[in-house]
KEPANU-11624 format. One record per residue: residue number from 1; x negated, z negated, y of N, C-alpha, C in turn. Coordinates in steps of 0.2 Angstrom, whole numbers, plus 2048, in hexadecimal, padded with zeros to 3 digits. Atoms other than C-alpha are relative to their C-alpha. Layout:
<r NUM,<X,Z,Y>,<X,Z,Y>,<X,Z,Y>>,
...
***
This chain:
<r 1,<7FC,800,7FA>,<800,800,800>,<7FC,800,806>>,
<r 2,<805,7FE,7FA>,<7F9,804,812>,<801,7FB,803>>,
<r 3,<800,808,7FD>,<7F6,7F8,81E>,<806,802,806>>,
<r 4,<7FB,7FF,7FC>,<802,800,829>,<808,7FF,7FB>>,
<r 5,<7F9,803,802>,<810,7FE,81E>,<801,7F9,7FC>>,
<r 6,<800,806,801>,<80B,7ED,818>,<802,7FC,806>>,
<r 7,<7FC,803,7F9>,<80D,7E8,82C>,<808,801,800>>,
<r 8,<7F9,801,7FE>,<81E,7EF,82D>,<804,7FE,7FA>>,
<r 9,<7FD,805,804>,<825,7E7,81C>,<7FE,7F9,803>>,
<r 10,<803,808,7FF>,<81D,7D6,824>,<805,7FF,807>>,
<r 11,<7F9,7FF,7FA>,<828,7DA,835>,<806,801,7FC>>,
<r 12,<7F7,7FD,803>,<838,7E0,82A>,<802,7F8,7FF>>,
<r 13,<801,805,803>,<833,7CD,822>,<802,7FC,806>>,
<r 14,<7FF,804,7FA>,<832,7C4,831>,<807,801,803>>,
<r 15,<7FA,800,7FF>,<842,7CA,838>,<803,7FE,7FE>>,
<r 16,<7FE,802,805>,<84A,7C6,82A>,<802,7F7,800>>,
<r 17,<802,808,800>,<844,7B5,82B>,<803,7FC,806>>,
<r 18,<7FF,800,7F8>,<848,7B5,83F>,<806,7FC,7FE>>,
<r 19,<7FC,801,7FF>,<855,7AA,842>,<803,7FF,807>>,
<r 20,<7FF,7FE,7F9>,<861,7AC,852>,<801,7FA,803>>,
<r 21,<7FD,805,7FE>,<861,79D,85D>,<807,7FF,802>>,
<r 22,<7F8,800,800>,<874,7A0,860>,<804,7FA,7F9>>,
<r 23,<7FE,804,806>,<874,79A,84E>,<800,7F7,7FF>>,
<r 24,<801,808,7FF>,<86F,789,851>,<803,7FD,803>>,
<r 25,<7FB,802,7F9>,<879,787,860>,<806,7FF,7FE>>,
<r 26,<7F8,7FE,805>,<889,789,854>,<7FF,7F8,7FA>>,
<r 27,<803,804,807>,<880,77F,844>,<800,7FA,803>>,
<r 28,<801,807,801>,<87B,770,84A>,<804,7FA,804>>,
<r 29,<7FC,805,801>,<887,769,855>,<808,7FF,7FB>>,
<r 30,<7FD,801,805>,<892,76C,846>,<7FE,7FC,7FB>>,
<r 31,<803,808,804>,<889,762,83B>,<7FF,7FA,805>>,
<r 32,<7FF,806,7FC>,<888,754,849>,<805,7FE,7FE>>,
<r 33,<7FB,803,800>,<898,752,849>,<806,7FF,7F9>>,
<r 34,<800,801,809>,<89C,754,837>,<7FE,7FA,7FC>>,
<r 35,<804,807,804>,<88F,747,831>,<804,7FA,804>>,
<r 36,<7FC,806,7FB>,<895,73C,841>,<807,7FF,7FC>>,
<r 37,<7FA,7FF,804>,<8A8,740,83B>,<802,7FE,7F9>>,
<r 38,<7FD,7FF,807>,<8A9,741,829>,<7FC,7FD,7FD>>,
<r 39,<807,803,807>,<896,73D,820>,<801,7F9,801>>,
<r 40,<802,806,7FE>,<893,72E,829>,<805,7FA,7FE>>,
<r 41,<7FA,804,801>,<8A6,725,828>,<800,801,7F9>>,
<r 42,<7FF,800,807>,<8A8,72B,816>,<7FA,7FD,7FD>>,
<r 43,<804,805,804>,<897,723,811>,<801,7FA,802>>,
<r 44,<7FC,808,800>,<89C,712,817>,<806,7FD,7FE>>,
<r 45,<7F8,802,803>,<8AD,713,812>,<7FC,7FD,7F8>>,
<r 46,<802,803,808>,<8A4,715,7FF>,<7FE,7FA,7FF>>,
<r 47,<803,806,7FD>,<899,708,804>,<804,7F9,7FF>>,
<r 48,<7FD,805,800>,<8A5,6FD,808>,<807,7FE,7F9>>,
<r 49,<7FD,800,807>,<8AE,700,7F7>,<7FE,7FD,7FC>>,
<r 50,<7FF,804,804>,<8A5,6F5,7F0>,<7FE,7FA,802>>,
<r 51,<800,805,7FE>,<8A7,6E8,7FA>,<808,7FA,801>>,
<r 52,<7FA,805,7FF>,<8B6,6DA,7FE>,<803,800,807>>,
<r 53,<801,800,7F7>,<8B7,6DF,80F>,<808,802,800>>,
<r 54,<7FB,7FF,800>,<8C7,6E1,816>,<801,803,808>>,
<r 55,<800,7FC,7FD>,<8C1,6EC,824>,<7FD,7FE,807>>,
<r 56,<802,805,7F9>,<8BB,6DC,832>,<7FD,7FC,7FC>>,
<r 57,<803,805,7FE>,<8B1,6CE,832>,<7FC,800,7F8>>,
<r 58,<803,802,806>,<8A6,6C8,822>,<801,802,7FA>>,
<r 59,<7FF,7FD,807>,<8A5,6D1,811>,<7FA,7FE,7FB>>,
<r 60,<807,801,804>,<89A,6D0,801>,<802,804,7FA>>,
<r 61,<7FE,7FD,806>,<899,6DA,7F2>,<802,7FE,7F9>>,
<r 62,<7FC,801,804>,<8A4,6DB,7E4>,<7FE,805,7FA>>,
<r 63,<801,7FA,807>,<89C,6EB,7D9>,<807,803,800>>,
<r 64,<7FC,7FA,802>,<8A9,6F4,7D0>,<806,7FD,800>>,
<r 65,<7FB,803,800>,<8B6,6E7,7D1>,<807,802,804>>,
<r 66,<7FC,7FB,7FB>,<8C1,6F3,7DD>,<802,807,7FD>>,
<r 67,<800,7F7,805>,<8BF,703,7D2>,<805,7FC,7FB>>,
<r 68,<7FE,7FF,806>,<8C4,6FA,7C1>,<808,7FE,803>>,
<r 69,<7FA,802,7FC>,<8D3,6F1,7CC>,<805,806,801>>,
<r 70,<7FB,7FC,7FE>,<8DA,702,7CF>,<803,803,7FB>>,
<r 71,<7FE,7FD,807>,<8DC,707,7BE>,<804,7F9,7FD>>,
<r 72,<7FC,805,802>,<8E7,6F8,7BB>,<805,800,805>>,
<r 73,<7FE,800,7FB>,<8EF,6FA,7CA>,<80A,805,7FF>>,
<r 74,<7FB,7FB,800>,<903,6FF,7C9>,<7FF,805,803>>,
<r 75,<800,7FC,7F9>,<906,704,7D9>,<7F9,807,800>>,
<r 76,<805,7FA,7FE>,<8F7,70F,7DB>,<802,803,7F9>>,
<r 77,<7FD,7FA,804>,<8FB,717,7CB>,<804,805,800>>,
<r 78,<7F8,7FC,7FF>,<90C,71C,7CF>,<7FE,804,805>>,
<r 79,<7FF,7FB,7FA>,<905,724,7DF>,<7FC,806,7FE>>,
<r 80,<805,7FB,803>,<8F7,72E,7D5>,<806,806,7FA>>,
<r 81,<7FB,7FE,805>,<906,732,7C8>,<803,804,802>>,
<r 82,<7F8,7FC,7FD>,<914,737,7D5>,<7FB,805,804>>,
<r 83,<803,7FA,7FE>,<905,741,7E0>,<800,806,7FC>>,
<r 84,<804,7FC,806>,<8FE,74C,7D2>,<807,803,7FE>>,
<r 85,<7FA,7FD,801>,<911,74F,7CB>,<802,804,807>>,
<r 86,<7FE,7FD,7FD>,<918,754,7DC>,<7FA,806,805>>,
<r 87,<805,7F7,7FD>,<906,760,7E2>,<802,803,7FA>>,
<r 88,<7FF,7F9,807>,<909,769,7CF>,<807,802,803>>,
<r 89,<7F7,7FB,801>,<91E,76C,7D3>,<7FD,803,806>>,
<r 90,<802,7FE,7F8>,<918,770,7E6>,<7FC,808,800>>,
<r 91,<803,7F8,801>,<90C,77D,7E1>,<802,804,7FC>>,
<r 92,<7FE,7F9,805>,<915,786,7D5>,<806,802,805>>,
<r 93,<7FA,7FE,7FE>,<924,788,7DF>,<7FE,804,806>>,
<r 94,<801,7FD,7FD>,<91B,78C,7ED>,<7FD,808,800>>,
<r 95,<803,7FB,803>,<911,799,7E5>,<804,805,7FF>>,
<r 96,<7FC,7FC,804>,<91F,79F,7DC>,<805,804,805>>,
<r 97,<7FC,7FD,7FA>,<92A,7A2,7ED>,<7FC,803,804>>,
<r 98,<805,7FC,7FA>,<91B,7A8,7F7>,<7FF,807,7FD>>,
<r 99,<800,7F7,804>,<916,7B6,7EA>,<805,805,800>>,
<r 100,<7FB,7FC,802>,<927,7BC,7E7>,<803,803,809>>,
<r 101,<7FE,7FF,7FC>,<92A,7BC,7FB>,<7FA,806,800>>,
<r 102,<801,7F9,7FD>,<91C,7C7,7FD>,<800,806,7FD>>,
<r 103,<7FF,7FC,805>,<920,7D1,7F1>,<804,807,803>>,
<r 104,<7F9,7FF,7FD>,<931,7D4,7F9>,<7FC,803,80A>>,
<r 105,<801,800,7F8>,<926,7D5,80C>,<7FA,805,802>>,
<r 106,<802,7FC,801>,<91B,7E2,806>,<803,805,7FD>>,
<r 107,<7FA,7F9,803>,<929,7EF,800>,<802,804,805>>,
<r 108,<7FC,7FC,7F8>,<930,7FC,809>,<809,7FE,803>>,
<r 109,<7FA,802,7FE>,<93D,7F4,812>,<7FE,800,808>>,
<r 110,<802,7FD,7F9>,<93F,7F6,825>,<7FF,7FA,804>>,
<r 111,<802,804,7FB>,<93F,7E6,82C>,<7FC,7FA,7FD>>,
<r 112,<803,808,801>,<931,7DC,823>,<7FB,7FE,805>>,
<r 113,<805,802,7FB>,<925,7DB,832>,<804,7FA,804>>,
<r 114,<7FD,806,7FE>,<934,7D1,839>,<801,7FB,7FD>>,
<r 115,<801,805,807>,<937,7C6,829>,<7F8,7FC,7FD>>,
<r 116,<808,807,7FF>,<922,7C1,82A>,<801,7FE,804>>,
<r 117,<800,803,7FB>,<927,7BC,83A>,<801,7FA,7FE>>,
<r 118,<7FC,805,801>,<934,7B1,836>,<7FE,7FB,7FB>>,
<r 119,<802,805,803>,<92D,7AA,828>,<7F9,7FD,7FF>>,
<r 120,<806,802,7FD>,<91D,7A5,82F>,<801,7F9,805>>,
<r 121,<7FE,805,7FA>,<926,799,83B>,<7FF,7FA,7FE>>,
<r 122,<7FF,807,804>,<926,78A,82D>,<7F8,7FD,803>>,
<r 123,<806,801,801>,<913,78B,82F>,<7FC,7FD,806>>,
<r 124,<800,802,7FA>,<912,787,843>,<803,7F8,801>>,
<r 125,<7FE,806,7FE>,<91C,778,841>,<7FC,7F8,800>>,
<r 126,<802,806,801>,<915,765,840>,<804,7FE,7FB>>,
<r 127,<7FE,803,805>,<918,75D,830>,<805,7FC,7FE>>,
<r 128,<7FA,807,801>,<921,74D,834>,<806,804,805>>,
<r 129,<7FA,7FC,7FC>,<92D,758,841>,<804,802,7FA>>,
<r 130,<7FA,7FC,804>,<934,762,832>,<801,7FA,7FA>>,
<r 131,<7FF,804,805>,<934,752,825>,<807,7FB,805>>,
<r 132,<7FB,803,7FC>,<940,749,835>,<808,804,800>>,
<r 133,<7F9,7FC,7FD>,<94B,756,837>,<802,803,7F8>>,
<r 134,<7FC,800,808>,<94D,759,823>,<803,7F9,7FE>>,
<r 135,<7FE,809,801>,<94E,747,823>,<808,7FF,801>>,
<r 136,<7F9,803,7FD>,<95F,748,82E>,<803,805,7FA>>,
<r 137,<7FB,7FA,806>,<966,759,822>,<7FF,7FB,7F9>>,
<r 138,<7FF,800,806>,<963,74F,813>,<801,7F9,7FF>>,
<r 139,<7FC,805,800>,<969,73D,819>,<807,801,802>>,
<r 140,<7FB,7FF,7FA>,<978,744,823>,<804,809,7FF>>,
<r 141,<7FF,7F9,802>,<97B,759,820>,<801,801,7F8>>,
<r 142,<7FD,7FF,808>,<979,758,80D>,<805,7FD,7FE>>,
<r 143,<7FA,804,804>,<985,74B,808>,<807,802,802>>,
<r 144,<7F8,800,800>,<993,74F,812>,<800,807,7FC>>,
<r 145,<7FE,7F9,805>,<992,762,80B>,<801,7FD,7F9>>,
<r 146,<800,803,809>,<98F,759,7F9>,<807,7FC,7FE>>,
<r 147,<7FB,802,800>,<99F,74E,7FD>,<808,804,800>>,
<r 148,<7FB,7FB,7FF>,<9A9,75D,803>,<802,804,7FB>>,
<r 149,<7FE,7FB,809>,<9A6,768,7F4>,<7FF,7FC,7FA>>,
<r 150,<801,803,807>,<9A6,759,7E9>,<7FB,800,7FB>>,
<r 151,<807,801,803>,<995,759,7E2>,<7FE,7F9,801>>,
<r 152,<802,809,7FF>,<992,748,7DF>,<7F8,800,800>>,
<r 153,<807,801,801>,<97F,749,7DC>,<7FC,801,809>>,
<r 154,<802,7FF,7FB>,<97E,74F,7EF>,<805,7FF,805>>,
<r 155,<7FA,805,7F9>,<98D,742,7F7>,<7F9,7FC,804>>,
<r 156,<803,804,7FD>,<97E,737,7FB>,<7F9,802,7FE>>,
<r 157,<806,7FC,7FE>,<96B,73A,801>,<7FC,801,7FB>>,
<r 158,<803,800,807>,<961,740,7F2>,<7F8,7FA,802>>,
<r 159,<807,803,7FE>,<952,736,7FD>,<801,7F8,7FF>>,
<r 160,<800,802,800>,<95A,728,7F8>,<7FE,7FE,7F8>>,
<r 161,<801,802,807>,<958,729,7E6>,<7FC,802,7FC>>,
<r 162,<806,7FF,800>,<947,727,7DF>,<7FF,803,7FC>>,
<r 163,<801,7FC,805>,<94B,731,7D1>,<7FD,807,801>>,
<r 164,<801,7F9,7FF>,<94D,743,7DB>,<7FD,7FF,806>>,
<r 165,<7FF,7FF,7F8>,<948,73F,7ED>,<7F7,802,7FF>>,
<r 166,<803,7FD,803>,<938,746,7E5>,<7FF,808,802>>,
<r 167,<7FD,7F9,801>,<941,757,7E5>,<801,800,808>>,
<r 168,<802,7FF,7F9>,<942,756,7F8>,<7FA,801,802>>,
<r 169,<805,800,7FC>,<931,754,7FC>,<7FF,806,7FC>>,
<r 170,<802,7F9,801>,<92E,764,7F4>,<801,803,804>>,
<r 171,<7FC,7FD,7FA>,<93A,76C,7FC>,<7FE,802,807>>,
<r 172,<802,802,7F7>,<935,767,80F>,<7F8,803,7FD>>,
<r 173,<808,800,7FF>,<921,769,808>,<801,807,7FF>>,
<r 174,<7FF,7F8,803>,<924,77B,7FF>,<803,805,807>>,
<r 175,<7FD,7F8,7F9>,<92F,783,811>,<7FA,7FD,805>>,
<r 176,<801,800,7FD>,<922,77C,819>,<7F7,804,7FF>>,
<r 177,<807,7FC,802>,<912,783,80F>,<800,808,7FD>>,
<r 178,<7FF,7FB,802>,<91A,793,809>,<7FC,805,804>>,
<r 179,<801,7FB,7FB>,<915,79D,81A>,<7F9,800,7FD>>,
<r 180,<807,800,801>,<902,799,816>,<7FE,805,7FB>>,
<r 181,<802,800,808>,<903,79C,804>,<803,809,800>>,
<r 182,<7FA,7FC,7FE>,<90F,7AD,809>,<7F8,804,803>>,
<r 183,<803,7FE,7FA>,<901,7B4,815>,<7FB,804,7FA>>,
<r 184,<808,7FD,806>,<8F0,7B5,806>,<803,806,7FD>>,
<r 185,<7FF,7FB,806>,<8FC,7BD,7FA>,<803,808,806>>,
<r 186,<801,7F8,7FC>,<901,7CB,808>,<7FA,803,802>>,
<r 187,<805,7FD,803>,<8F0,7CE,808>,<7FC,802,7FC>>,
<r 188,<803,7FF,808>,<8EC,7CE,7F6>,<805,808,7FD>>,
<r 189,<7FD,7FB,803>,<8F9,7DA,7F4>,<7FF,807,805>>,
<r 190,<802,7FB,7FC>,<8F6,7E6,804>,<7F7,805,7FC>>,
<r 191,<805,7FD,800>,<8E7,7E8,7FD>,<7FF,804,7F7>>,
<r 192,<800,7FC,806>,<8EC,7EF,7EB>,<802,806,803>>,
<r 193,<7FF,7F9,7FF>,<8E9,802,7EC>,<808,803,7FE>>,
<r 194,<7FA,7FE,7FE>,<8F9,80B,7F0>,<802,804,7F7>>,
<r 195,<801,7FB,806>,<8F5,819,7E1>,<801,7FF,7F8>>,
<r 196,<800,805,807>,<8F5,80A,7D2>,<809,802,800>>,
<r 197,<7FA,800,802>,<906,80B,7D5>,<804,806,801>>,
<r 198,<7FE,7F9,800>,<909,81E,7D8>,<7FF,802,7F9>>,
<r 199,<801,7FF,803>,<901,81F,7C9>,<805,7FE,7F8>>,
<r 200,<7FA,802,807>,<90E,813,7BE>,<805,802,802>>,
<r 201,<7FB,7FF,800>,<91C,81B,7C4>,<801,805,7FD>>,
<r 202,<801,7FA,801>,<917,82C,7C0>,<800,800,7F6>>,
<r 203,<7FE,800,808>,<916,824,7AE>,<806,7FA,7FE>>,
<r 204,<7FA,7FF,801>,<927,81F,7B0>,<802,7F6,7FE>>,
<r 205,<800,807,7FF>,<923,80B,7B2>,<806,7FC,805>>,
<r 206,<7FC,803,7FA>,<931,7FF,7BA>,<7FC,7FC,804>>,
<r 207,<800,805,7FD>,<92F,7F3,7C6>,<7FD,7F9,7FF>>,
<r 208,<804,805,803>,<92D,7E5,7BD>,<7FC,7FF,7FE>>,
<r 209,<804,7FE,804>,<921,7EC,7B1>,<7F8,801,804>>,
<r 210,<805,7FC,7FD>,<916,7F3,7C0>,<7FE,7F7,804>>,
<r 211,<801,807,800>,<918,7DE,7C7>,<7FC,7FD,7FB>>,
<r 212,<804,804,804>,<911,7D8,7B6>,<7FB,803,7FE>>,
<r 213,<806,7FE,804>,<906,7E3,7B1>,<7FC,803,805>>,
<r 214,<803,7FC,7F9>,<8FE,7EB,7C3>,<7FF,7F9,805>>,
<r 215,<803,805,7F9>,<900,7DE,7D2>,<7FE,7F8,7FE>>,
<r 216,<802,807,800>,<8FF,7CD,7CA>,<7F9,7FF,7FD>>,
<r 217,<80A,801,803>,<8EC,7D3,7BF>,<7FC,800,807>>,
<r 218,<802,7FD,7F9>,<8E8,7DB,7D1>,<7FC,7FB,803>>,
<r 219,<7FD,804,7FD>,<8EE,7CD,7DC>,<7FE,7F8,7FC>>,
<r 220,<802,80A,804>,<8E7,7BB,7CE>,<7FC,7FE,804>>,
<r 221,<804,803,7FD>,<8DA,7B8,7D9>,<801,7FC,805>>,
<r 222,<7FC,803,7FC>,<8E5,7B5,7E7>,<803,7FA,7FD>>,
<r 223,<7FD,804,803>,<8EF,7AC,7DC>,<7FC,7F7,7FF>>,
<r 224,<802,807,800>,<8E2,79D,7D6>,<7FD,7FD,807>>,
<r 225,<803,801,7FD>,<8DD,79D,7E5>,<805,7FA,805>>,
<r 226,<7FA,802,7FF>,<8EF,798,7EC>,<800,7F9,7FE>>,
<r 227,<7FF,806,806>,<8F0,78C,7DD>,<7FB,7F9,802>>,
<r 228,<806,806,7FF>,<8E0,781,7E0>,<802,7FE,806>>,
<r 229,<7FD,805,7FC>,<8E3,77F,7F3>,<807,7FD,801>>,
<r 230,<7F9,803,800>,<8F4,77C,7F3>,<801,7FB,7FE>>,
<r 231,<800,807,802>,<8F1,76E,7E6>,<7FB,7FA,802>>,
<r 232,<806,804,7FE>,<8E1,768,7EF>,<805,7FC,809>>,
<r 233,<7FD,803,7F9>,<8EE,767,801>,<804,7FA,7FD>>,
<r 234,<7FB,803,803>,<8FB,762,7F6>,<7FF,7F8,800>>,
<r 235,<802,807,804>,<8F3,751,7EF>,<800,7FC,806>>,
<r 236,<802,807,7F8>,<8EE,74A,801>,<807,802,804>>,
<r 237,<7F9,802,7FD>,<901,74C,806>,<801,7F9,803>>,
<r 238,<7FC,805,7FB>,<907,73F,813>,<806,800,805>>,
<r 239,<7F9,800,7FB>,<910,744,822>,<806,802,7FE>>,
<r 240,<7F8,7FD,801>,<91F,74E,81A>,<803,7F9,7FD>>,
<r 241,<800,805,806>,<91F,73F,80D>,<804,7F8,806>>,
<r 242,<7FE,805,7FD>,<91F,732,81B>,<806,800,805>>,
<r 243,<7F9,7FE,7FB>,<92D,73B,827>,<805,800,7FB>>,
<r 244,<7F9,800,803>,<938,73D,818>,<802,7F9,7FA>>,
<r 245,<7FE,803,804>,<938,72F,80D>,<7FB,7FA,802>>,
<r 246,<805,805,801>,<929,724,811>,<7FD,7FB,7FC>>,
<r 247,<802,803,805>,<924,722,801>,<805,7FD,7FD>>,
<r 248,<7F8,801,804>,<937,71B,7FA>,<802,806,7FD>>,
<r 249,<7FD,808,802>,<941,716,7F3>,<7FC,7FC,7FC>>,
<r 250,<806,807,800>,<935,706,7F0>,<7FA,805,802>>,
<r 251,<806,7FE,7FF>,<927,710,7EB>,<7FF,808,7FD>>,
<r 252,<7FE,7FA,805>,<92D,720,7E1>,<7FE,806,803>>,
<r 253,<804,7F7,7FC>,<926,72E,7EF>,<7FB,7FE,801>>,
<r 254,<808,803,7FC>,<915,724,7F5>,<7FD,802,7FD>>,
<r 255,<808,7FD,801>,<906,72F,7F4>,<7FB,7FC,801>>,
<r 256,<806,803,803>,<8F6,72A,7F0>,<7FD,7FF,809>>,
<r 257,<801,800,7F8>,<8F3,72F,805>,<803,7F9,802>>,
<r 258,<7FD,805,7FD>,<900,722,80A>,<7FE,7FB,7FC>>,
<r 259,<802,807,803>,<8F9,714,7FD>,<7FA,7FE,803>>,
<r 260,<805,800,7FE>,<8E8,718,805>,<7FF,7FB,806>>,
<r 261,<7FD,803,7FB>,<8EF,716,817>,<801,7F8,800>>,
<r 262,<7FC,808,7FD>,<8FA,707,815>,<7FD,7FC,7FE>>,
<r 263,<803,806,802>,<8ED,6FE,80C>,<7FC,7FE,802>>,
<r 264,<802,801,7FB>,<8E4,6FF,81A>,<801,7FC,805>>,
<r 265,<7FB,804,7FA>,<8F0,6F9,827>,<801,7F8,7FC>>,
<r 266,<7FF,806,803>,<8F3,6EB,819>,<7FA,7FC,800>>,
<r 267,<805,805,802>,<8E1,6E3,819>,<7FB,803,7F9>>,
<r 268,<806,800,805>,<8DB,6EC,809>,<7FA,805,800>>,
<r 269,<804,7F9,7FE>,<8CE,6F7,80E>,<7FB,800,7FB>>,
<r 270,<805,7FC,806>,<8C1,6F6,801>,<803,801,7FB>>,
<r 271,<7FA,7FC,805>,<8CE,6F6,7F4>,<802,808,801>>,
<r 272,<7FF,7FA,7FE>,<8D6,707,7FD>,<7F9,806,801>>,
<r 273,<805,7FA,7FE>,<8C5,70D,800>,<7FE,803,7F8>>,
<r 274,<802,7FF,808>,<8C0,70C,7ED>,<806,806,7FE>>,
<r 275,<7FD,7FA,801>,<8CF,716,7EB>,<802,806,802>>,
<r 276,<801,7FA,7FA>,<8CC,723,7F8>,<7FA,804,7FD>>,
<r 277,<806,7FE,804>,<8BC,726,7EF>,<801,803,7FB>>,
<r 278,<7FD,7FE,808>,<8C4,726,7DE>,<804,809,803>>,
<r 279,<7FC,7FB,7FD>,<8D0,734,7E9>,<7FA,809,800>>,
<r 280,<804,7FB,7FF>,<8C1,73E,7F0>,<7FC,801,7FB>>,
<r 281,<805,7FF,802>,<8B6,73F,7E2>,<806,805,7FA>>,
<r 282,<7FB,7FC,803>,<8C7,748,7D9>,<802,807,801>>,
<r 283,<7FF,7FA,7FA>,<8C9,752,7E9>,<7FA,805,7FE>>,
<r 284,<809,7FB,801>,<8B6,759,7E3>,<801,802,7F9>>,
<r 285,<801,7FC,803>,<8B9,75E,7D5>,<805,805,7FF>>,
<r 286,<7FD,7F8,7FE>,<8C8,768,7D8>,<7FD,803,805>>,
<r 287,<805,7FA,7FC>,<8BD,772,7E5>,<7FC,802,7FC>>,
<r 288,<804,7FA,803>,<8B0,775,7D7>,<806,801,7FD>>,
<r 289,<7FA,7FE,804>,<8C0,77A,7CA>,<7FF,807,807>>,
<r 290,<7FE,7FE,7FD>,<8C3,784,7D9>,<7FB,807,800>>,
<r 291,<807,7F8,7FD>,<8B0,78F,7DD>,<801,801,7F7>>,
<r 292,<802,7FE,808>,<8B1,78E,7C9>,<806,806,7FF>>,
<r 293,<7FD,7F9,802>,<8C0,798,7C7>,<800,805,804>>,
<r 294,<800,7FB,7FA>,<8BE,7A3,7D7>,<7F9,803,7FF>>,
<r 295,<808,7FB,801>,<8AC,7A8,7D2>,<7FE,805,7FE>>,
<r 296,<802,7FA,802>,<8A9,7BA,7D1>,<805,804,802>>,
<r 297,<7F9,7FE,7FE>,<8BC,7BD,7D7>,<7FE,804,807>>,
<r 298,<800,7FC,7FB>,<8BD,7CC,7E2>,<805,800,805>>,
<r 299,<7FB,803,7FD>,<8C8,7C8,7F0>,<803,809,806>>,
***
């Protein structure tokens, strides 16, 4: 090799190498306020997880006495119980009403630029705003219609009865995450070639046929990708949860968020913190589950 083309591979290298000071001007007061924010508080919280501490004045350590407590713990089970049940029905429902809308919002139909409008609007509102005003339709609006057509199951508020009021917080969570979940799959499928399906028609494939065997192979990627966040938002559910039932009747809707919170406000903070930990170190491995199955996936 000549020493002239050795210089300019040694330039092409160096360039290469070059970083733009703009970059750093962006990077690190992000990481400042990251580590400040989030590294920094979440390492003391663990910290104090294994202490006796109740948030103020004098602590001492207790080891694991705070972990094994939680695995014995009703209350906290029930809230890891009813979480985990209500992110699985949440995300499937979701999933399942998002794909099929944009199904329908991706067709030839003339007014669906207007119809993503419309249903995009869920997505703009504040949490506790739409769990308040559910709140009034399903203490006060459902019943009397349930009265009036004689359905006894919906004379009175299903939120007060801890068996179904479950089935509300979907409801209110699902119209209010549809939009989000509504949006990827419009472009998971925008972006399947026109031709695949010029090409199943031509061999005299229906509708359905050209759904199951064409846009949902296409389109999976989208799909786990859906699945994983929606059950990773899902889990850390609070506000709808707190504007519509506030964790009632007794304890039959309280998320694992609200057990964390109120144990908080209650004095138990190395207790809630150990299970804030136990939370986030669950929350980590659905994110790896997540780059695991998404790995190689062309979007």
């Amino acid at each position: 090799m000549s020493s002239t083309t050795a210089g300019q591979t040694q330039a092409v290298r160096h360039r290469r190498r070059r970083v733009e000071p703009l970059y750093w001007w962006f990077l690190v007061p992000s990481l400042i306020l990251f580590t400040g924010a989030i590294t920094i508080p979440g390492a003391v919280g663990i910290f104090f997880s294994f202490t006796d501490s109740i948030g103020v004045g004098d602590w001492k350590f207790v080891g694991l006495t705070n972990y094994m407590a939680l695995f014995s713990d009703p209350a906290v089970l029930q809230s890891y119980l009813f979480t985990f049940g209500f992110a699985f029905a949440t995300v499937i429902v979701v999933n399942v009403i998002s794909f099929l809308l944009a199904v329908l919002l991706t067709s030839r139909i003339r007014i669906k630029t207007a119809l993503r409008t419309i249903f995009v609007i869920p997505m703009v509102i504040s949490g506790i705003i739409i769990a308040y005003v559910f709140q009034f339709l399903f203490n006060h609006t459902l019943p009397g219609i349930g009265q009036a057509l004689g359905i006894e199951v919906l004379s009175t508020s299903i939120l007060s009865n801890p068996n179904i009021a479950w089935v509300a917080i979907v409801i209110v969570t699902a119209w209010q995450s549809v939009p989000g979940t509504l949006l990827i799959y419009i472009a998971g499928l925008l972006a399947v070639p026109g031709d695949v399906y010029e090409a199943a028609d031509i061999d005299g494939a229906s509708k359905s046929r050209q759904l199951m065997r064409i846009t949902l192979p296409l389109v999976f990627g989208y799909v786990v990708i859906n699945m994983i966040l929606g059950l990773k938002n899902f889990l850390g559910a609070y506000d709808i949860i707190k504007g519509l039932t506030d964790g009632g009747p007794g304890t039959a809707t309280r998320s694992i968020s609200m057990t964390i919170i109120g144990g908080f406000n209650g004095g138990d903070y190395a207790y809630q913190m150990a299970n804030a930990t136990v939370f986030f170190i669950i929350t980590i491995i659905i994110s790896l589950l997540q780059l695991r199955l998404t790995q190689g996936r062309s979007l």
